[in-house]
PAMAR-803900 format. One line per field, with one value per residue (C-alpha): x, y, z; residue number from 0. Coordinates in Angstrom, 2 decimals, always signed. Layout:
! PAMAR-803900
X (X_...)
Y (Y_...)
Z (Z_...)
num (NUM_...)
//
This chain:
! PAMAR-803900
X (-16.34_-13.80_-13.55_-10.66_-12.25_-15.38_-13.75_-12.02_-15.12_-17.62_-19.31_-19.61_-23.03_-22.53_-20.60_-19.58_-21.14_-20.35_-18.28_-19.41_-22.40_-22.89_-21.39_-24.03_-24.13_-22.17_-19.59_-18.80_-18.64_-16.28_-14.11_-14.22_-13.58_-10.04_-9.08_-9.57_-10.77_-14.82_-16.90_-19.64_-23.16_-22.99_-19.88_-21.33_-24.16_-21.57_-20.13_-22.80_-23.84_-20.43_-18.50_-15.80_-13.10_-14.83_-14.94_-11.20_-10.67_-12.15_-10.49_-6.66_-7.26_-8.50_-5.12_-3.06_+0.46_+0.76_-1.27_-3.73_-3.10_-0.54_+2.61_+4.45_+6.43_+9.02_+9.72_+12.28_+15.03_+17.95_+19.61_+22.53_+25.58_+27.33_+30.27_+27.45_+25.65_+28.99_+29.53_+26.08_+25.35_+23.58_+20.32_+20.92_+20.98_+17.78_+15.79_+16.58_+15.32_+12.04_+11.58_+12.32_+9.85_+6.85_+7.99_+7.08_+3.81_+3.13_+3.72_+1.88_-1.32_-0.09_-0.61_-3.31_-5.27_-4.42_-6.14_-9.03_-9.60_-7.72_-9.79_-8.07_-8.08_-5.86_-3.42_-3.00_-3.58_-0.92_+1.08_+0.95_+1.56_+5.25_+5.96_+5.50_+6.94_+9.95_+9.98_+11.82_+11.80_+11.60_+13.46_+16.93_+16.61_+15.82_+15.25_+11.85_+11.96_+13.60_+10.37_+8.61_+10.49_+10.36_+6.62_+5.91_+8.26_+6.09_+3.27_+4.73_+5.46_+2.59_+0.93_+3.66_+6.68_+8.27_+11.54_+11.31_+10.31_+12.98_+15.82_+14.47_+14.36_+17.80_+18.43_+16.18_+18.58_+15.99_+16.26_+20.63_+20.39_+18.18_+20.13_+23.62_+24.25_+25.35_+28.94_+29.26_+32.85_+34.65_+37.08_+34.36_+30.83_+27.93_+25.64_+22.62_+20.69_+22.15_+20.91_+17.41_+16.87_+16.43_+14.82_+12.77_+12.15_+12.56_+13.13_+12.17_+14.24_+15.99_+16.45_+19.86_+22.97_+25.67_+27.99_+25.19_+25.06_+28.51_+29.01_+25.76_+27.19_+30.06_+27.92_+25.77_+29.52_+29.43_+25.33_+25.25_+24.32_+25.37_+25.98_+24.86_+21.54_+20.39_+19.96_+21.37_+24.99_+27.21_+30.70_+32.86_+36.31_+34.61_+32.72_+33.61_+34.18_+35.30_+33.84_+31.04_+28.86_+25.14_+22.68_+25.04_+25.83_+29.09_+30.00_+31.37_+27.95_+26.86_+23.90_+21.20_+22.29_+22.14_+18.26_+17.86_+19.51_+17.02_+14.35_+14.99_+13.99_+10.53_+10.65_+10.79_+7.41_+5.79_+6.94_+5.39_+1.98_+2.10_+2.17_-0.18_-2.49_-2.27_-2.87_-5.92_-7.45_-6.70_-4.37_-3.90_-3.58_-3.48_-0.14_-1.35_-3.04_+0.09_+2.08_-0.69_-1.01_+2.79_+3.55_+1.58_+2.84_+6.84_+5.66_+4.26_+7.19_+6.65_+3.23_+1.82_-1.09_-2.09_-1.38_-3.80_-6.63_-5.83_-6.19_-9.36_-11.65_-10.35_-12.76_-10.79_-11.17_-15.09_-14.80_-17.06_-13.90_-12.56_-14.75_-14.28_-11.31_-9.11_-8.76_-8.61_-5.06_-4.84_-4.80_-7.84_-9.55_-9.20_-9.35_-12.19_-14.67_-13.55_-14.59_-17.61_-19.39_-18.41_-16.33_-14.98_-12.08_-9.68_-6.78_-6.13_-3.35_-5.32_-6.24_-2.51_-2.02_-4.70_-3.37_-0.04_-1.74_-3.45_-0.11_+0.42_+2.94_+3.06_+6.54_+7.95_+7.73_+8.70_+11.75_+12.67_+10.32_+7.81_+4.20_+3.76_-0.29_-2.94_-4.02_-1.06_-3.38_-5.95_-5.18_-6.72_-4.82_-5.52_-9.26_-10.03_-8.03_-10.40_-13.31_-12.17_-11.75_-15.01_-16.73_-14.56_-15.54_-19.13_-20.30_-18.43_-18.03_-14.27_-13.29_-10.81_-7.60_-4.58_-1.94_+1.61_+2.67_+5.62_+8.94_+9.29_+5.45_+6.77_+10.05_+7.84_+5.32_+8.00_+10.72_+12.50_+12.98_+9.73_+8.78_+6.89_+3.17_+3.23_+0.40_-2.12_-0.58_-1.01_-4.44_-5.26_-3.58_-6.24_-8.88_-8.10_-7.80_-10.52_-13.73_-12.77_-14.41_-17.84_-19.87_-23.42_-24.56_-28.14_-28.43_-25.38_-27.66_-31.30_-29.50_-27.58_-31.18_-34.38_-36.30_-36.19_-37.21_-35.98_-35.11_-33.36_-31.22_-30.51_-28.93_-26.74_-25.66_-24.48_-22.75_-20.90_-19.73_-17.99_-20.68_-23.73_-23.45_-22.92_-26.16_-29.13_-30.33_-33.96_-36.70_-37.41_-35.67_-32.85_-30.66_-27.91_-28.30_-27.67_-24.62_-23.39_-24.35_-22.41_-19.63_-18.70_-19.59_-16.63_-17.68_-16.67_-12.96_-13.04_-13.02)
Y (-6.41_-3.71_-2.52_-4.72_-7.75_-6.88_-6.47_-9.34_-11.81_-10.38_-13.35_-13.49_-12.96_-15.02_-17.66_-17.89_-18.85_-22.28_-22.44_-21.40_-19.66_-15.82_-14.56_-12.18_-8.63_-10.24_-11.64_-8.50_-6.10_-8.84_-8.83_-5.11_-4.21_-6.65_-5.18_-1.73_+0.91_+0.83_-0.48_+1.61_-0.13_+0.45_-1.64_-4.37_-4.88_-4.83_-7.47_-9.72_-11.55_-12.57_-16.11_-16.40_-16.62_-13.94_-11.73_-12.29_-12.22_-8.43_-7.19_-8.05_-7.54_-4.05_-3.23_-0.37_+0.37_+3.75_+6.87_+9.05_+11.72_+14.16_+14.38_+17.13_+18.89_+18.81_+14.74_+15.31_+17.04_+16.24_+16.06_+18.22_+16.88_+16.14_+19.16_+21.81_+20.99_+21.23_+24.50_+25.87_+28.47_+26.88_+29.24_+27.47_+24.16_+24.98_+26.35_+23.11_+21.12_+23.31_+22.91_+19.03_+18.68_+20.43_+18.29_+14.80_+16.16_+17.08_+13.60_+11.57_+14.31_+13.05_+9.10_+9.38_+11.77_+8.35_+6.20_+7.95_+8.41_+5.44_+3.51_+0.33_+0.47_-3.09_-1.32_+1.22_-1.89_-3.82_-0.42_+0.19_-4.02_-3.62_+0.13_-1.88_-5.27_-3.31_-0.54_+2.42_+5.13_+9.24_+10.07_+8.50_+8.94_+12.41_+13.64_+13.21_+12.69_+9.63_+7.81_+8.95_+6.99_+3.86_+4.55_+4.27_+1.56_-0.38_+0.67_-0.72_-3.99_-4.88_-7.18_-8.26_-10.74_-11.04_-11.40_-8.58_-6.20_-7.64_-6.85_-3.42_-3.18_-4.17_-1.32_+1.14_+4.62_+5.34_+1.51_+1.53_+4.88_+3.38_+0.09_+1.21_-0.28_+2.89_+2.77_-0.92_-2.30_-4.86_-3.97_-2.96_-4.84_-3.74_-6.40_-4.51_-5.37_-8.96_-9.40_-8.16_-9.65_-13.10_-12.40_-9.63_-9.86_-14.07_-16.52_-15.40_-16.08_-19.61_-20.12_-18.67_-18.22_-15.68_-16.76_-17.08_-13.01_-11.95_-14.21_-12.29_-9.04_-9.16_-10.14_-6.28_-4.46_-1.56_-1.06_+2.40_+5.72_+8.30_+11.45_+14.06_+12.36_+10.22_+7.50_+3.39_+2.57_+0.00_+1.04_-1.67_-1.02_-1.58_-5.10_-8.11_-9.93_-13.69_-16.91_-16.76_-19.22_-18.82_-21.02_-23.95_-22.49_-21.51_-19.00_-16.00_-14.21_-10.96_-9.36_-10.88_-14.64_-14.07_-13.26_-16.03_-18.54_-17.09_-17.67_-20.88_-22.07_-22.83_-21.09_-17.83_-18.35_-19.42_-16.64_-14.10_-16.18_-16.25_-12.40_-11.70_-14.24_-12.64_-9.29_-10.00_-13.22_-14.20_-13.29_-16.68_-19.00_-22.57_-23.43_-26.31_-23.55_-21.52_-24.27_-25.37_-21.80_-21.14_-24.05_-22.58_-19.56_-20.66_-22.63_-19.70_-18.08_-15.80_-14.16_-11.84_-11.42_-14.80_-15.43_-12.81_-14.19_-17.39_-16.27_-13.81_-16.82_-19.59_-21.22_-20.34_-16.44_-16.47_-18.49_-18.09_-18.29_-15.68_-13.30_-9.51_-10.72_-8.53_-4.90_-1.80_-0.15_+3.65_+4.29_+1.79_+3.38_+7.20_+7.00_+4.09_+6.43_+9.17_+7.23_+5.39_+7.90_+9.88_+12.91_+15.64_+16.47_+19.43_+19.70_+16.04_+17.08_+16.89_+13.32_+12.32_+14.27_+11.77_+8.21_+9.18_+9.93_+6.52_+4.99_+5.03_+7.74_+6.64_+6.60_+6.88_+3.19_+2.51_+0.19_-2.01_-4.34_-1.88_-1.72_-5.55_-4.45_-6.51_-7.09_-4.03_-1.49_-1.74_-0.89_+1.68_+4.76_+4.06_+2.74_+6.27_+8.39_+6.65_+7.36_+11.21_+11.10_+10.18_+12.32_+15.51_+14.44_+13.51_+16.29_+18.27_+21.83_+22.37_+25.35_+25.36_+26.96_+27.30_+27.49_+26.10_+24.05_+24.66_+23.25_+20.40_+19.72_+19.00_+17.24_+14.93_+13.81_+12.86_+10.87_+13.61_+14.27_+14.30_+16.85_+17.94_+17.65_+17.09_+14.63_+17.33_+20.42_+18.10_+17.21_+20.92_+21.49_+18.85_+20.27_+24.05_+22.24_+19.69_+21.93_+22.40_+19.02_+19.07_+16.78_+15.82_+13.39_+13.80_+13.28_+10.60_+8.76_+9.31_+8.05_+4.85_+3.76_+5.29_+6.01_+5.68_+2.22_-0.87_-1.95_+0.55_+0.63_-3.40_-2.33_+0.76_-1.60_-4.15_-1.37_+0.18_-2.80_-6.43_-7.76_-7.44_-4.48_-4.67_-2.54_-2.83_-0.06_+0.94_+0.17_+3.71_+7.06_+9.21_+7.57_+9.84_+9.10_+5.09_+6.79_+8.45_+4.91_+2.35_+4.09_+4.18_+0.44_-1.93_-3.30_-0.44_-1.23_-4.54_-5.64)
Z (+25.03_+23.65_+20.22_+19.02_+20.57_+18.69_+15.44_+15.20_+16.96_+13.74_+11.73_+8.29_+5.81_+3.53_+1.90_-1.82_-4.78_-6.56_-9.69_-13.03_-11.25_-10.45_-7.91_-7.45_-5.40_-2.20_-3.73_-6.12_-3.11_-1.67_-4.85_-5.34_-1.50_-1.15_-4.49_-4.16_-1.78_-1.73_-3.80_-5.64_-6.05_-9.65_-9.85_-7.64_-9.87_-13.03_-11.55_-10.28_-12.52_-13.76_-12.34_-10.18_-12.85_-15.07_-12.11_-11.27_-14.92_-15.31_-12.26_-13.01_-17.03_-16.01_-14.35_-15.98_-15.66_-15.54_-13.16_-14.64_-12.38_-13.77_-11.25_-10.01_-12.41_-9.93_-10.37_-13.28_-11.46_-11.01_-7.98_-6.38_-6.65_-3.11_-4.40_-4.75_-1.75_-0.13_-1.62_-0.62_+2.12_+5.18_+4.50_+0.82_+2.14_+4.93_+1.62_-0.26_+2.85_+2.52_-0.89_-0.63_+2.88_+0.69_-2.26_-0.37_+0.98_-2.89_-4.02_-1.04_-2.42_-5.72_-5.07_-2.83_-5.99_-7.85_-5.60_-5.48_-9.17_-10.96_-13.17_-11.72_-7.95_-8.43_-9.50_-6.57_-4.13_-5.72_-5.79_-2.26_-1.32_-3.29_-1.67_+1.28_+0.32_-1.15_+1.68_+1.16_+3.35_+1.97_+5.34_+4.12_+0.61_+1.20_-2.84_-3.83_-7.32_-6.40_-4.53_-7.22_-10.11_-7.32_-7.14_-10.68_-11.57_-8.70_-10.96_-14.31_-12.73_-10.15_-12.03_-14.05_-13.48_-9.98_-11.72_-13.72_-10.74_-8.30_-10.66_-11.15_-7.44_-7.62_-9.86_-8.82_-7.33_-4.33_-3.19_-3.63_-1.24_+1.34_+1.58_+1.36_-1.80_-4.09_-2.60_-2.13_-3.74_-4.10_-1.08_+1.21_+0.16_+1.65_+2.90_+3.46_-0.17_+0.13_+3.13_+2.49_-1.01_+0.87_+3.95_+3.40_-0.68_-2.12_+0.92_+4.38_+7.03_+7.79_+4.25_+3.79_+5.78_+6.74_+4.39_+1.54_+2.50_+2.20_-1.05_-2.44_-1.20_-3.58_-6.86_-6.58_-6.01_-8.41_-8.96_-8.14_-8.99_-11.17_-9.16_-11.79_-12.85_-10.50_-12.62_-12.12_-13.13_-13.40_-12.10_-13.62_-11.67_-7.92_-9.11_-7.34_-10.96_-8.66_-7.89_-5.60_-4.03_-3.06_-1.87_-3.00_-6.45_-7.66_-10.62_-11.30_-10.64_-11.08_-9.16_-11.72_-11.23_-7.63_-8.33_-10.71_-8.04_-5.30_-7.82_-8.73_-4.93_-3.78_-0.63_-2.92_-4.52_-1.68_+0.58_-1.88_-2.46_+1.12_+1.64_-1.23_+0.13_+3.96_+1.81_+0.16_+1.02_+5.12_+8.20_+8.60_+4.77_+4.91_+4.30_+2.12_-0.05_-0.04_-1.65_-4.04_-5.44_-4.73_-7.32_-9.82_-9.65_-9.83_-12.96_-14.72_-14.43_-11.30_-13.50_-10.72_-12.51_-13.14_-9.47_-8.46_-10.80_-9.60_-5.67_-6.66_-8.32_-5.58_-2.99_-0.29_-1.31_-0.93_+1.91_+4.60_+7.42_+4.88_+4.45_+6.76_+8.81_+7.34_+9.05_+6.56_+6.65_+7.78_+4.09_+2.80_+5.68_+4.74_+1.00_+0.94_+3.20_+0.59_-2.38_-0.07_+0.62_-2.95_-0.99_-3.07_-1.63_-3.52_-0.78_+0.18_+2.70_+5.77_+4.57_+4.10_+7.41_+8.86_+7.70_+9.10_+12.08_+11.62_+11.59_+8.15_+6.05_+2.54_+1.77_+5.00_+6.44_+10.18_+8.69_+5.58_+6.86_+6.24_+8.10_+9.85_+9.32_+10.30_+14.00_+14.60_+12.61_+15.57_+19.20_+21.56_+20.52_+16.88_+17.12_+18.98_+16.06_+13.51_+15.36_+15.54_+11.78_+11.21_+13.78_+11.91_+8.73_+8.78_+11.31_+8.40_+10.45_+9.68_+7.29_+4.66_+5.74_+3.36_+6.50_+5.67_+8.98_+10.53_+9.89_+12.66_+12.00_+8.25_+9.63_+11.92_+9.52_+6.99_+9.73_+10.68_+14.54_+16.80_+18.70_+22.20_+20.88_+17.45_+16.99_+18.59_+16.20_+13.06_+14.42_+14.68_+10.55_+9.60_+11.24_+9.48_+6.36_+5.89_+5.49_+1.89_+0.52_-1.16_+0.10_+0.82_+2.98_+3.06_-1.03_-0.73_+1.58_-0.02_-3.65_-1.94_+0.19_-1.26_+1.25_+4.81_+5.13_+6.27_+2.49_+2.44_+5.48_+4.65_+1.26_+2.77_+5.26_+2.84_+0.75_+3.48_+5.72_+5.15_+7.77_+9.58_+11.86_+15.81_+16.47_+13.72_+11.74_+12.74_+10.26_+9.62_+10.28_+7.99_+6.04_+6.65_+10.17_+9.31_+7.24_+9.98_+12.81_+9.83_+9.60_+13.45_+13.57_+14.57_+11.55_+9.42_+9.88_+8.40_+4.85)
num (0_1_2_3_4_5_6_7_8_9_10_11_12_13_14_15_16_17_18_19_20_21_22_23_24_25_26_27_28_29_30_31_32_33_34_35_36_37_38_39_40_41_42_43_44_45_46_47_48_49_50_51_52_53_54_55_56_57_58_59_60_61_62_63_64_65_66_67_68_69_70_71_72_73_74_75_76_77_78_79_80_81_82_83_84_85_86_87_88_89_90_91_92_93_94_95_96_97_98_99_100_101_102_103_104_105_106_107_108_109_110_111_112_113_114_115_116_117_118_119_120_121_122_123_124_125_126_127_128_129_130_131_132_133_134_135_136_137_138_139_140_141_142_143_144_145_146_147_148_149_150_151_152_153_154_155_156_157_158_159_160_161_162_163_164_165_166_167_168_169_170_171_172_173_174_175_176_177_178_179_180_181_182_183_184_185_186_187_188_189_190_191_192_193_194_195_196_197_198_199_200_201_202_203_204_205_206_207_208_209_210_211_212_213_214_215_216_217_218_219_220_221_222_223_224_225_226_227_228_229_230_231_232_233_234_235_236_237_238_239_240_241_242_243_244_245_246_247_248_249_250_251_252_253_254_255_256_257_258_259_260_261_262_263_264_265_266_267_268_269_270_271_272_273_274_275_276_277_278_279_280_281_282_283_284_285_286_287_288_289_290_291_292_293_294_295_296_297_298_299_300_301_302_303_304_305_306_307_308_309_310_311_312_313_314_315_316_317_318_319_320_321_322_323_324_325_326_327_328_329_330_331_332_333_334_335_336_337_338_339_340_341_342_343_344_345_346_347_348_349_350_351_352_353_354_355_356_357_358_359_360_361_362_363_364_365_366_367_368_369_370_371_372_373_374_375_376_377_378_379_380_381_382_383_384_385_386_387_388_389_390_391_392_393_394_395_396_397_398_399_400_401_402_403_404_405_406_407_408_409_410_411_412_413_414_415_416_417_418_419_420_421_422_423_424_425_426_427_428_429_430_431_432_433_434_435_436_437_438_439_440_441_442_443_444_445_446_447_448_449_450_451_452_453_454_455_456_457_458_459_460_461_462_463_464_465_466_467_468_469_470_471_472_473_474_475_476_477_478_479_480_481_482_483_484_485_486_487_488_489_490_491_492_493_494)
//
């Protein structure tokens, strides 16, 4: 039996706990592992004792809005105008491109600092689902300071209203640069947002047609930038200011009553519960639970949070069928074993470094469709780079050094042009860099299971993994040998 086949053939431990009654230790780590990164056994025992809905309740009320983590002082420029980029030298313009390259390592450091340290790990995972719901790629928006605004806009409105966020989407200068939409007019409209809004953002696809997009099209003519800021404008003299039809509506619309006439369809709610639900609860939701908890959610108004508390104390979260059949993404996977196994890690680079290796580049999607996850996280090539992570990480026997990489190792890792061998170079920049965490397994192992006992191994294993393991933990021995056995368990990769 191969890896894959392994991971995805794991039973469950244990089902969930009846309403109104604790959901005890299990069902804590279960809530705190879909909802954040890892789970810590001092939250898991926070949480025990507390019911489904007071669980649920505790999680999403704990959600903040903005990071703690100060950004870059960098993310309040402004950009060059096109005229004085035009009027720069080329070693000008190749400086800028440095300076820009080492800004978008600096600000995937900055969000994955976040992760590990925010006080609501919901609000990073909800974060990270719009980045990739609404995905937006640094290698054709190009000025940094621009993902970062998107990034903490996605922050303000995570757990807010779905109608609120999509019209900042709409808005948002990094997402009218990606999708062609800054220059759209009334002459010429570009069909690119249009066209996305309702397949990739409300409806899914089959729910609109052609002409539905070029009618849409003209309604966001005129959203564009301003040139010397960077900020949103409305450019009255390109809008399309006509009668337009969508979706079997007619008006004079504008760009916002093309959202409210996507939102006022079912299909929209229920293609977001459905990707929420595939996000945190099962690769595969019962469609009948998708429209019960899709109606609910178009009735409240589109409340994101009250459709996540509603999903997190459901029956058909704890499950049994839905319980560790979900596979960590590259970036659950890297920053969970950080925050696991309580890693101190100063330079995070080599860790960014490693989830793009992993197959995932925080703002740098593969397309607007963003990561397809899942099952696609976990294939041979992939399953053998995780394994190398760990054995680097845990053996510990790297040393820290502070080596700039080379300009097509920076151009590859944020979308530029590959090159001959890049994927062993970057593998050798990690390596330099990753000896500078402080870290100790032996006392991170002797504090999590007591002595070396079978008591003891029983409750790491239930801390570290979803499931039972593949291969049992001996009754006696180290426990930062079980640390070191867990984590390269098939199991390890679930959650």
């Amino acid at each position: 039996m191969n890896a894959r086949t392994m991971l995805l053939a794991c039973l469950c431990w244990a089902v969930g706990p009846a309403w109104g009654q604790p959901i005890g230790e299990e069902g804590a780590r279960h809530l705190l592992n879909r909802t954040g990164f890892a789970a810590s056994a001092s939250e898991i025992r926070s949480l025990a004792p507390l019911s489904r809905e007071a669980a649920a309740a505790r999680v999403v009320s704990g959600a903040v809005t903005t990071a703690r983590t100060p950004p870059p002082a960098w993310v309040t420029d402004a950009p060059i105008p096109p005229y004085k980029l035009q009027a720069m030298s080329q070693e000008e313009r190749m400086a800028e491109l440095r300076k820009n390259v080492e800004h978008a390592f600096e600000l995937r450091e900055w969000w994955f600092r976040e992760m590990l340290t925010t006080p609501s790990p919901l609000t990073e995972r909800m974060t990270l689902f719009w980045h990739n719901h609404f995905a937006t790629s640094q290698q054709k928006v190009r000025f940094t300071p621009l993902m970062y605004k998107q990034n903490v806009m996605l922050r303000r409105n995570a757990l807010g209203n779905f109608g609120t966020l999509l019209r900042e989407v709409a808005r948002d200068p990094a997402m009218l640069i990606y999708l062609d939409g800054a220059n759209s007019r009334k002459e010429q409209p570009n069909e690119n947002f249009a066209r996305e809004v309702m397949e990739l953002f409300t409806l899914g696809e089959g729910h609109y047609t052609e002409k539905d997009i070029k009618e849409a099209a003209r309604a966001f003519t005129g959203w564009s930038i301003d040139r010397e800021t960077g900020e949103f404008m409305f450019r009255r003299g390109i809008h399309d200011y006509g009668r337009k039809t969508v979706l079997g509506r007619t008006g004079n619309f504008d760009g916002d009553q093309v959202i409210d006439v996507l939102l006022a369809k079912p299909e929209a709610a229920e293609f977001i519960t459905r990707k929420l639900m595939r996000e945190f609860v099962s690769p595969q939701p019962a469609e009948g639970e998708v429209k019960r908890f899709a109606a609910r959610f178009r009735e409240s108004g589109y409340d994101i949070g009250r459709l996540m508390q509603e999903l997190l104390a459901s029956e058909t979260f704890y499950a049994a069928e839905n319980r560790a059949v979900l596979i960590k993404s590259p970036v659950e996977f890297v920053v969970g074993t950080l925050k696991q196994f309580d890693i101190e890690a100063p330079n995070l680079r080599p860790f960014v470094i490693a989830s793009a290796l992993l197959g995932q580049n925080v703002f740098s999607p593969p397309n607007v469709k963003g990561w397809p996850g899942g099952e696609h996280w976990i294939n041979s090539a992939s399953l053998l780079g995780r394994k190398q992570f760990i054995d680097r990480l845990f053996r510990n026997e790297d040393r820290m050094e502070a080596t700039m990489r080379s300009m097509d190792e920076a151009a590859a890792i944020t979308g530029g042009t590959p090159i001959p061998g890049r994927e062993a170079r970057m593998q050798r920049q990690m390596e330099r860099q990753m000896g500078g965490i402080r870290w100790n397994l032996d006392r991170w192992a002797e504090r999590t299971a007591g002595s070396g006992t079978s008591a003891g191994a029983q409750q790491m294993t239930r801390l570290v993994l979803a499931l039972a393991p593949q291969e049992a933990l001996p009754g006696q021995g180290k426990p930062a040998d079980w640390a070191r056995q867990l984590v390269h368990d098939p199991a390890y990769q679930l959650k």
